[in-house]
C-alpha positions in Angstrom: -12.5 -90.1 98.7 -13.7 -86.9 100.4 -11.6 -88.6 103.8 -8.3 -88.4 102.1 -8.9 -84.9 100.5 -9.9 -83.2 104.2 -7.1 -84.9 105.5 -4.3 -83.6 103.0 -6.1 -79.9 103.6 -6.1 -80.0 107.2 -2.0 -81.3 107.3 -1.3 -78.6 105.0 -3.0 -75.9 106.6 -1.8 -77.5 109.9 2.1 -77.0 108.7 1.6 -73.3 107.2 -0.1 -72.4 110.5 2.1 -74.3 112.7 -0.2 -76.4 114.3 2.1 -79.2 115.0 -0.5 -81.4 117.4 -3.5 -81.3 114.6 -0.5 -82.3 112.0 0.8 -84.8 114.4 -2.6 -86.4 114.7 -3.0 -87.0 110.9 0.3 -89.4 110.9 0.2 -93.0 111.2 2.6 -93.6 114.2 5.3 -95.4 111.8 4.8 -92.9 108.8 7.5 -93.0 106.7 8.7 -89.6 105.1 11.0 -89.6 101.7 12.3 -86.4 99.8 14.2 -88.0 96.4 15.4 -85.3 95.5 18.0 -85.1 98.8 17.7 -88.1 99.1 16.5 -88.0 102.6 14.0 -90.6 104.2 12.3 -89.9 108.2 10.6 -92.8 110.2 8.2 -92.3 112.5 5.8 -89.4 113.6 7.8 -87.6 116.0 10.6 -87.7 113.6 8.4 -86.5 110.7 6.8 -83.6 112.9 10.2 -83.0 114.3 11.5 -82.7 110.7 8.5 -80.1 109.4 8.7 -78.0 112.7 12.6 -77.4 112.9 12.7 -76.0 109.0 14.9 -73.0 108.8 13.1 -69.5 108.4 9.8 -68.1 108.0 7.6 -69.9 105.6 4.2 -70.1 104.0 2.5 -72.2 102.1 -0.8 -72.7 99.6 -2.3 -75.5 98.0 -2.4 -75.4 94.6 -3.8 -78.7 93.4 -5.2 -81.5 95.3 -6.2 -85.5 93.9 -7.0 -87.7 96.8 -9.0 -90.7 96.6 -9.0 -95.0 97.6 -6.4 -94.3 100.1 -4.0 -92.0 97.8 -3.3 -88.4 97.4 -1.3 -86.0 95.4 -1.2 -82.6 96.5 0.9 -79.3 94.4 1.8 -76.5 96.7 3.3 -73.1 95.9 6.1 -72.7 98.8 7.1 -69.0 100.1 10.0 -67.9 102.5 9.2 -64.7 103.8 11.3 -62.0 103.0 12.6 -63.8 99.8 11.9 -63.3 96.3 9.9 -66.3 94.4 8.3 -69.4 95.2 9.4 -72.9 94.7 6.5 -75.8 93.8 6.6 -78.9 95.8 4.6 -82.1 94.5 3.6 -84.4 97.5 2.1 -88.1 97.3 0.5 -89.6 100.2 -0.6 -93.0 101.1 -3.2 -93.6 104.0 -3.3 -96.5 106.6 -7.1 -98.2 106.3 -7.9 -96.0 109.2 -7.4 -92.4 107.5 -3.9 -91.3 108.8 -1.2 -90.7 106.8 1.3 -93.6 106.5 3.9 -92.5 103.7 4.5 -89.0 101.9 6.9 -88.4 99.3 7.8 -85.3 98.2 9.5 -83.5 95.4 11.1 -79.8 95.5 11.9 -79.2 92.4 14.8 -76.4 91.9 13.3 -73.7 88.7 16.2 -74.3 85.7 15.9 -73.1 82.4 15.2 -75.7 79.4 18.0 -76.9 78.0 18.9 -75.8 74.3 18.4 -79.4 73.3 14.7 -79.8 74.5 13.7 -77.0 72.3 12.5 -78.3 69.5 10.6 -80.8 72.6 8.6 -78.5 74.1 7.3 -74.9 74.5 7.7 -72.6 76.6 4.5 -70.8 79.0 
């Protein structure tokens, strides 16, 4: 349990710093990457480091929330681009080959929207 929980702080903290060799060495070498929402999907770790290191702009990121445990992990960050205004939320789930490394991620960027008028009587607003 305590494996999977280092592991998803270390690739985190590797990806906000940079650190594309410690991230690297926390991928299986056939990890599979999926983002649902654009309905993208990247095989392999060069491809997956390749894919994380060539994003657009000056970023930052924090962990938020963390779950890891019998070879799973979810992880909330908060995402910031620098010079921008706001942060977006991303919601990541992990899957670990039986010797620690990261096999799978999936991960979820949602956009911010306001409720819709018909959810209101649904839910409340914090």
């Amino acid at each position: 349990m305590a494996e999977e929980r280092e592991t998803i702080e270390r690739f985190w903290a590797a990806c906000d710093k940079g650190e594309w060799d410690v991230f690297a060495g926390l991928l299986a070498e056939d990890v599979i990457y999926r983002a649902p929402k654009s309905r993208e999907r990247v095989r392999g770790r060069e491809a997956v480091v390749r894919f994380n290191r060539e994003f657009p702009g000056d970023w930052h990121l924090a962990v938020e929330d963390l779950v890891a445990g019998e070879g799973r992990a979810v992880s909330r960050i908060r995402f910031e681009m620098v010079g921008e205004t706001g942060t977006d939320t991303g919601i990541s789930f992990f899957t670990f080959t039986e010797d620690g490394l990261i096999s799978e991620i999936e991960d979820y960027w949602p956009d911010p929207y306001e409720r819709p008028a018909s959810r209101a009587h649904l839910s409340e607003l914090y």
